[in-house]
C-alpha positions as CSV (number, residue, x, y, z in Angstrom):
1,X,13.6,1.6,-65.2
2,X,16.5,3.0,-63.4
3,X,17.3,5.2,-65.8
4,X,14.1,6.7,-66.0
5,X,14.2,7.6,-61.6
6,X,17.3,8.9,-62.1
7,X,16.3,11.7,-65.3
8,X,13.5,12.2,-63.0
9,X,15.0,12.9,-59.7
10,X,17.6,15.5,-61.4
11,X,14.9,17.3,-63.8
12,X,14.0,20.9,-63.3
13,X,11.9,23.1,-64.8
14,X,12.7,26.4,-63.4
15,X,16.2,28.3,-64.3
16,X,17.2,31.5,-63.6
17,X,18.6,32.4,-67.2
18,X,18.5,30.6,-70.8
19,X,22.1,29.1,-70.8
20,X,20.9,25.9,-73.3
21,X,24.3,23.2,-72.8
22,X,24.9,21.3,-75.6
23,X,25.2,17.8,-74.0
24,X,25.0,15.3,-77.7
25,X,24.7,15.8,-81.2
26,X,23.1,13.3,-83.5
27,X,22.9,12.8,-87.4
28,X,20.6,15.2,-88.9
29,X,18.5,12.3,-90.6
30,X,18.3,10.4,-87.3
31,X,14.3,10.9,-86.2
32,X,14.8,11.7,-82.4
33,X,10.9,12.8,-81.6
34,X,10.5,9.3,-79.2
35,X,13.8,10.3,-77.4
36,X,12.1,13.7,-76.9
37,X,8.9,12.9,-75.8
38,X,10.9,10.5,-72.9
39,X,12.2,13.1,-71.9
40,X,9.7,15.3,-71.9
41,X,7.3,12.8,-70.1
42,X,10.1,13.1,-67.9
43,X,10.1,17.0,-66.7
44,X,14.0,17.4,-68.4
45,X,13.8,20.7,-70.1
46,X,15.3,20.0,-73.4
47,X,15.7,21.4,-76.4
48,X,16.5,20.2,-80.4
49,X,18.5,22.1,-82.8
50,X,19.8,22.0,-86.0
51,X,23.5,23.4,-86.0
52,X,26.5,22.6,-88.7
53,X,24.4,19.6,-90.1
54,X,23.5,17.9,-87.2
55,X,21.2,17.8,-84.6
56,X,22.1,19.4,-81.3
57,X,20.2,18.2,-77.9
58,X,21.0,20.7,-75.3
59,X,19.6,21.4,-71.6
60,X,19.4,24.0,-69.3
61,X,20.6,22.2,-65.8
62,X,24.1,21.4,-65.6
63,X,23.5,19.1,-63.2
64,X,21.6,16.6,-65.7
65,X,24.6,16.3,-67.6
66,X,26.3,13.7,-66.2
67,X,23.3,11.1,-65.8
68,X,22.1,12.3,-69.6
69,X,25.1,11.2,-71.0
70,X,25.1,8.1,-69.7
71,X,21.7,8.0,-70.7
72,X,22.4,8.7,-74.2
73,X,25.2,6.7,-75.0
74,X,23.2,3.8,-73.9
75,X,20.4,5.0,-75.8
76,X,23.1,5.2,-79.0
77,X,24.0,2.4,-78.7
78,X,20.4,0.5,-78.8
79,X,20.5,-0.6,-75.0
80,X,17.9,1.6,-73.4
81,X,14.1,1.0,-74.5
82,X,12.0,4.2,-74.6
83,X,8.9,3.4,-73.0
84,X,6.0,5.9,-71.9
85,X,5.8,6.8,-68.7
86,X,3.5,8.7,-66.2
87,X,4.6,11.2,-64.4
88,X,2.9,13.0,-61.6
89,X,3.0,17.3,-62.0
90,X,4.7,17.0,-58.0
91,X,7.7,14.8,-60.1
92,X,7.4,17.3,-63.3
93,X,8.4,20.0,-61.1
94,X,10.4,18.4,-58.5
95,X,14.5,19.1,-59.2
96,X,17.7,17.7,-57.4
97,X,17.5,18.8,-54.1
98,X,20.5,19.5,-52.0
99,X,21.3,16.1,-50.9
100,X,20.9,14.8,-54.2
101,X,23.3,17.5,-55.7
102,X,25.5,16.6,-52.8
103,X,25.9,13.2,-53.2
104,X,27.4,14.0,-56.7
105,X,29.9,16.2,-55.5
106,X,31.7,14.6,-52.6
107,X,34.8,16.1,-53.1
108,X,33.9,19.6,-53.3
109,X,31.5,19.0,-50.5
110,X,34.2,17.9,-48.2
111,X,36.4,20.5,-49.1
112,X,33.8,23.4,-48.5
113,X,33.0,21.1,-44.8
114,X,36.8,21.2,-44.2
115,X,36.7,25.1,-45.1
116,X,34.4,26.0,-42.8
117,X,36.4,24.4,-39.9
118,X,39.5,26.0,-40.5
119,X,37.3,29.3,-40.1
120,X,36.3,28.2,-37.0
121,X,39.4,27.1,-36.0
122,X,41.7,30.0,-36.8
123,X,42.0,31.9,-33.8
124,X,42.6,28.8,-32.0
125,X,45.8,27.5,-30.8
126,X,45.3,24.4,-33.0
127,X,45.2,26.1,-36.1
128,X,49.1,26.8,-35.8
129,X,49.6,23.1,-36.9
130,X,48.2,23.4,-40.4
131,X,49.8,27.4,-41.2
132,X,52.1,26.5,-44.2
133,X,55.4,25.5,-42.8
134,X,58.1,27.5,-44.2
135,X,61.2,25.2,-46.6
136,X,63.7,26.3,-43.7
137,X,61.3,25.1,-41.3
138,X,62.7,21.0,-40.1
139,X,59.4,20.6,-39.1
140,X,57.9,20.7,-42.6
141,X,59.5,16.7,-42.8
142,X,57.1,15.9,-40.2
143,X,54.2,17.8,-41.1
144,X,54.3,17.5,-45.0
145,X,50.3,18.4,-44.6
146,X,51.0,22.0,-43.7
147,X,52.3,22.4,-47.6
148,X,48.3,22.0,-48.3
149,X,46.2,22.7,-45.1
150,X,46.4,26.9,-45.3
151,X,43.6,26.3,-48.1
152,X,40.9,25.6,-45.8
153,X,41.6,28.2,-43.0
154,X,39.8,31.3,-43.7
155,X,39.1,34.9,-41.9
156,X,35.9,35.4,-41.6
157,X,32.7,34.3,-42.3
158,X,32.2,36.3,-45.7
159,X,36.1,34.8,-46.8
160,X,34.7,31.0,-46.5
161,X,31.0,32.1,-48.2
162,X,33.1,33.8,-51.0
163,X,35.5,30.9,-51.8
164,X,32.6,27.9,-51.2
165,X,30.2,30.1,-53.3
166,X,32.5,30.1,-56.2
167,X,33.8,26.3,-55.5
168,X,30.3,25.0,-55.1
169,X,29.9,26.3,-58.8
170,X,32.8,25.5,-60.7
171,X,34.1,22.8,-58.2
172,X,30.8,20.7,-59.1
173,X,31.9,21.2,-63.1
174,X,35.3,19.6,-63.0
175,X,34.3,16.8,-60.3
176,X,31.7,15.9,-63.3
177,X,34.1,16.2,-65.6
178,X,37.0,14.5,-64.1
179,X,35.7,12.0,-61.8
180,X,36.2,12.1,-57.7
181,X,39.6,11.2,-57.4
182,X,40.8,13.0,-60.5
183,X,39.5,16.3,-59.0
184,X,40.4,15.6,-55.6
185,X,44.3,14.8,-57.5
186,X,43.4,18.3,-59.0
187,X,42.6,20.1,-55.7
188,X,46.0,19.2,-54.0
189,X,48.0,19.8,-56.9
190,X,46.8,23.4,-57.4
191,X,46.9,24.5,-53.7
192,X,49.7,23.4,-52.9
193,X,51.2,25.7,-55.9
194,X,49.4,28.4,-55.0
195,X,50.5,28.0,-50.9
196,X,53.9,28.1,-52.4
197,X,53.4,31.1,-54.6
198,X,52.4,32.9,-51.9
199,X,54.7,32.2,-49.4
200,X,57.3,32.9,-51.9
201,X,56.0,36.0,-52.6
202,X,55.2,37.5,-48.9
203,X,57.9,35.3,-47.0
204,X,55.0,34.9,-44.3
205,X,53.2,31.8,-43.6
206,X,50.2,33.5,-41.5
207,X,47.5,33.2,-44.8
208,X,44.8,30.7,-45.8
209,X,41.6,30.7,-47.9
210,X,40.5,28.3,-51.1
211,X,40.4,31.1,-53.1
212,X,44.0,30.0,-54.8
213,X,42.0,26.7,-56.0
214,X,39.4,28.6,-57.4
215,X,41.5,30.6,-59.2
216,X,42.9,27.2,-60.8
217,X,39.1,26.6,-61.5
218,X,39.0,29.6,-63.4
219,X,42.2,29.1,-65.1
220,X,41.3,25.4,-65.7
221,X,37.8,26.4,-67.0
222,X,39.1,29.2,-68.9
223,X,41.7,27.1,-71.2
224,X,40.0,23.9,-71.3
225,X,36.6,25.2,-73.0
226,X,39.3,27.0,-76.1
227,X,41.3,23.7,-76.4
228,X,38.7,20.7,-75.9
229,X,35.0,22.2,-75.3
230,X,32.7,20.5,-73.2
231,X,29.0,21.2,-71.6
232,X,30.6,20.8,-68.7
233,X,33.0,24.0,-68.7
234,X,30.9,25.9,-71.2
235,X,31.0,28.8,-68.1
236,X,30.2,32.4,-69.4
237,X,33.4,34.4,-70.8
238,X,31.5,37.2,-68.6
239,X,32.0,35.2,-65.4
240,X,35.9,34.5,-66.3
241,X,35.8,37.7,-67.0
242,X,34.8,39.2,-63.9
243,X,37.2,36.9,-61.9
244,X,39.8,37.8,-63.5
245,X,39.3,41.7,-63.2
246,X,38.6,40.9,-59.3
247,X,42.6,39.3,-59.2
248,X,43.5,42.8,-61.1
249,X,41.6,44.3,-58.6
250,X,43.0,42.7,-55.6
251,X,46.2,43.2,-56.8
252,X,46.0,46.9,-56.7
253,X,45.2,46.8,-53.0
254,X,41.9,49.1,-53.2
255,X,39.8,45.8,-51.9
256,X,42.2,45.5,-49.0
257,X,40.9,49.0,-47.4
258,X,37.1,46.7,-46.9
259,X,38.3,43.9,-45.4
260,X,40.7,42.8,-42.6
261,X,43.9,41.8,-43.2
262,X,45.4,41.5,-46.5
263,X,44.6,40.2,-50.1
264,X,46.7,36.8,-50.8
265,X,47.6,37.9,-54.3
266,X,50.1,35.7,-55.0
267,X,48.2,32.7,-54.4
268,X,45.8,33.7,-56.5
269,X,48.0,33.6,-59.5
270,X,49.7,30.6,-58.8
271,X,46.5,28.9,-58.4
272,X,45.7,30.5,-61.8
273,X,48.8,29.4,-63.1
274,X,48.6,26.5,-62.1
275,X,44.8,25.8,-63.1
276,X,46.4,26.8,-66.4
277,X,49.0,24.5,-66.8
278,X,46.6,21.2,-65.8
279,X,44.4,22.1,-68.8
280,X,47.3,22.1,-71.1
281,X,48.9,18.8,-69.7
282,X,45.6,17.3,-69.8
283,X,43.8,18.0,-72.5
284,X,43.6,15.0,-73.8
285,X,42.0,13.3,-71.0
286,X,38.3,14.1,-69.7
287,X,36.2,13.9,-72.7
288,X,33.7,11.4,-71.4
């Protein structure tokens, strides 16, 4: 069964903390032990809880989530036959690899490829074609791409690790969530405000990094799982937490004295402000 590859391939069995993700709930009186011994048979780390009157299946992996729901909606709806399976201990223990985690998340993927060479090409008489070009600028008619292109050129190999670290992470959420051209809609949207923020801001147009979409990540994140809660951006308050005391941090200027150049601030709260105001506009959408 195809179904049954797939929960294999993208099982895991080691985690490095208990952060159970609610990905279904089911009637209380509904008997769900065959559904839990396929899954089980299966090497998907599950778990079954009672919780307001019904039955709560949640898992550890993130990355299950979107092939589980599939799974279990079929499985609602009386289309999926639970048959035993065996299952090797290599399999049991065997989760998504890299190329397999990949292939879920082209978008973010791409966008942490294209980061890495605008660090490699900043420095390099080529990268003045993708620095934001200014409103006054005539040239911005013919090079419309400049509006978005600062977000991939970063300073330094620790500026691109930092920024793909963090969209890796919460990128690979909202590409679940949304879907590959939602997201990739989503990426351009919220670096293009905060390019704008922060040329508005400094008046400069020598400044790059992602780290304005991740901020709309954060902000995204941060609203969506208050409004309309999902498994999917059911992130730890302590980790919007931290990011958002880093931005206070920046902003002071003390984490400017450790690296070169300057903190772009301002893109950083536009991207947040922006991240912000996509959750509210669409919070009715994405609840696949």
């Amino acid at each position: 069964m195809i179904w049954a590859a797939y929960l294999q391939l993208l099982s895991s069995t080691g985690y490095s903390s208990l952060n159970w993700i609610t990905v279904k709930l089911f009637p209380l009186d509904q008997d769900l032990s065959a559904l839990s011994n396929y899954l089980h048979q299966r090497g998907l780390q599950h778990r079954i809880t009672e919780e307001n009157g019904q039955q709560c299946l949640a898992v550890l992996d993130e990355a299950v989530i979107p092939a589980l729901q599939d799974f279990l909606n079929q499985y609602a709806q009386g289309q999926v036959e639970l048959q035993p399976a065996v299952v090797s201990p290599q399999v049991l223990h065997a989760g998504p690899g890299l190329f397999e985690q990949a292939k879920m998340a082209p978008v973010v993927i791409s966008l942490i490829i294209l980061s890495g060479l605008g660090a490699l090409a900043v420095g390099h008489p080529i990268a003045s074609h993708f620095y934001f070009a200014g409103f006054g600028d005539a040239s911005v008619g013919g090079e419309i791409w400049r509006l978005l292109t600062p977000a991939f050129l970063h300073f330094g190999i620790f500026h691109v690790l930092f920024n793909s670290l963090w969209m890796w992470d919460l990128g690979r959420r909202l590409e679940f969530l949304m879907g590959h051209w939602h997201f990739l809609l989503f990426f351009a949207v919220t670096a293009i405000a905060a390019n704008i923020a922060q040329y508005w801001w400094g008046g400069s147009v020598n400044f790059g990094g992602m780290s304005g979409v991740v901020y709309a990540l954060v902000g995204f994140i941060a609203v969506r799982q208050r409004l309309v809660p999902h498994p999917l951006v059911a992130v730890p308050s302590a980790l919007i937490g931290f990011m958002l005391v880093w931005l206070v941090l920046c902003m002071t200027g003390v984490v400017d004295y450790f690296i070169s150049g300057s903190v772009a601030n301002a893109a950083h709260v536009g991207g947040l402000i922006a991240g912000v105001v996509y959750a509210l506009l669409t919070k009715n959408l994405y609840q696949r």
